[in-house]
C-alpha positions, 0 to 999 in steps of 0.5 A, a space after each residue: 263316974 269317970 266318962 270318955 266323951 266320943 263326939 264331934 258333931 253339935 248332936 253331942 252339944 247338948 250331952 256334953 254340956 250336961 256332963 260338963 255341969 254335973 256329976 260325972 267326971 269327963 276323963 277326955 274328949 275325943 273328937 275329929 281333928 280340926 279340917 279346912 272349910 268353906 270357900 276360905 279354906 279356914 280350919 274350923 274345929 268340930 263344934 264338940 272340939 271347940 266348947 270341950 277346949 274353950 271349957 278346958 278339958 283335955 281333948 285329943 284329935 286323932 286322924 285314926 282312932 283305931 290306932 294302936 297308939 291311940 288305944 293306949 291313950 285312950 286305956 291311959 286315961 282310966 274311964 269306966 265307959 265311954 259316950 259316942 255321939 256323932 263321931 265321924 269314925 268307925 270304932 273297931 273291936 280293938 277300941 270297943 275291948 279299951 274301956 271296961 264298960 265299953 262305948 255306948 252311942 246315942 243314936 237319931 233314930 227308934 232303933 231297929 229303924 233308919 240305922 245309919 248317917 241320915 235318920 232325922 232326915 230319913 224319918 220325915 223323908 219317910 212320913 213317920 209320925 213319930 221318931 226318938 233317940 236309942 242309947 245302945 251299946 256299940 258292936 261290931 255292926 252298924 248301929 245293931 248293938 243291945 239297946 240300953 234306953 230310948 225315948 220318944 216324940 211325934 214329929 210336928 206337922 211341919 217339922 224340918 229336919 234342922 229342928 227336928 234335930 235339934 229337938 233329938 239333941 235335946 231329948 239325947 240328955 235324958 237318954 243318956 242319963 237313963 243309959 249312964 244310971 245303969 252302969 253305977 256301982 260297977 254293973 256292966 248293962 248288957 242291954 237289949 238285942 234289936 230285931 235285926 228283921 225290923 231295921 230299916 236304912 237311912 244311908 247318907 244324903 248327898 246335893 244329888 238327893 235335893 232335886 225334887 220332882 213336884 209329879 210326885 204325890 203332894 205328902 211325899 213332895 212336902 215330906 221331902 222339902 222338910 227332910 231335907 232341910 237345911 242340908 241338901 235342901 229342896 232345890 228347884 228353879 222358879 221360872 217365870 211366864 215372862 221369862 225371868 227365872 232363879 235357881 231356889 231352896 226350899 225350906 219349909 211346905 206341907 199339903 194344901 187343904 184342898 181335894 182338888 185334883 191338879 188340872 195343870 202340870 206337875 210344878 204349875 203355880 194354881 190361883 192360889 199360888 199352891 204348886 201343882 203334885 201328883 194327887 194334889 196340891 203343895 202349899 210352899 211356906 219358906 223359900 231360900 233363893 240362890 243370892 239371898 236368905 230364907 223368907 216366908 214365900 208370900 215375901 217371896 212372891 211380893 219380892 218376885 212378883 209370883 203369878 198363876 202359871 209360873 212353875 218350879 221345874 228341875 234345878 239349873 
């Protein structure tokens, strides 16, 4: 079958390797234009633009995907049906009517639940259990459209949402392929419709939303620290009882095993080392500080000299 590939973020990796080595046919690649980044200000290409170019295939980088012009290119290059996967642009009516198949997209999430730019990290963020990915065909609503294949997985205990989405990516592929199989021999899948009263949001993160406040309770501190990571990231200040302290992000935590209801404040480090939270106990595991690379906290606490009574309070 003869594909439009839609994708820029490394979600699609995955997928658009496993078209590249099989069956299908990629007409073109269509990904976000190439963009100044980091403190250099160098242009990096979208990780979906630069394997898609150094495969050979033909890509193209429009500013605006809605354009007329670009409609046109698109229709030009014949697909049945195109496969968006981490975009960055919203697709409307006139896009969506250029492909006989129209566009289906590979989504993070169980939909209904967590539509949006953010449902990795809003499903840990969130205490689910489990979560999967959605192929659904692309309409005039966020994330709304008929649903063609899902799959699912239990998230692990002390999952973070970086390799939570890595995981998704992979799982995608099958996904995808379920999706793609429907359309052989010409059919046009309508899909499934959601239950619009069963959806959830999961609305885009920003640096603000990785403060993390340690009186909340301990299962929603832990679930915040591995939702967030590696972007935002979990931040807070260590401060010492001597005085000495640093601004840090935390990577990786989960609830300590203890019934122990906290006697010290909220952020107090305990004899163990366990951070004080509402209701109970927060064990840290990985810890990145401001001038150095993620360690485990025990190399954290040996390379600081952690001791009882020293705190993680609201980031500097």
């Amino acid at each position: 079958m003869r594909i439009l590939f839609v994708g820029s973020g490394a979600f699609a990796l995955p997928t658009l390797e496993w078209l590249m080595a099989g069956d299908h046919e990629i007409a073109a690649v269509v990904t976000q234009p190439a963009r100044p980044s980091g403190r250099g200000r160098r242009v990096v290409r979208t990780p979906v633009g630069a394997v898609a170019q150094d495969a050979g295939l033909h890509v193209i980088s429009p500013e605006n995907v809605n354009d007329p012009s670009v409609i046109d290119e698109l229709r030009s290059f014949q697909a049945v049906v195109a496969v968006t996967i981490a975009f960055g642009q919203l697709l409307r009516p006139p896009v969506l009517a250029a492909l006989p198949g129209g566009f289906i997209n590979l989504h993070a999430s169980l939909l209904p639940k967590y539509r949006g730019a953010a449902p990795i990290n809003w499903a840990i963020l969130c205490g689910e259990e489990r979560t999967g990915v959605t192929v659904f065909r692309i309409d005039r609503r966020m994330d709304a459209g008929p649903i063609l294949t899902s799959r699912w997985t239990l998230i692990k205990p002390e999952e973070t949402a970086s390799e939570l989405h890595d995981r998704l990516a992979a799982i995608g592929v099958d996904a995808v392929r379920a999706a793609l199989l429907l359309f052989e021999g010409g059919a046009d899948p309508p899909g499934h419709p959601q239950d619009d009263t069963a959806a959830t949001r999961a609305p885009k993160l920003s640096k603000a939303d990785g403060a993390v406040d340690f009186s909340r309770p301990a299962g929603e501190v832990a679930c915040r620290i591995r939702g967030l990571w590696s972007w935002p990231a979990a931040s807070a200040r260590f401060e010492a009882s001597d005085g000495r302290w640093e601004n840090v992000q935390l990577a990786r935590a989960r609830v300590a095993e203890t019934d122990e209801v906290p006697d010290i404040p909220a952020g107090k480090l305990d004899d163990r080392l366990y951070v004080a939270a509402g209701g109970g106990f927060v064990e840290l595991l990985e810890i990145k500080p401001a001038s150095g690379k993620v360690m485990t906290w025990r190399e954290y606490v040996n390379g600081r000299h952690v001791r009882a009574g020293d705190r993680l309070a609201p980031p500097d």
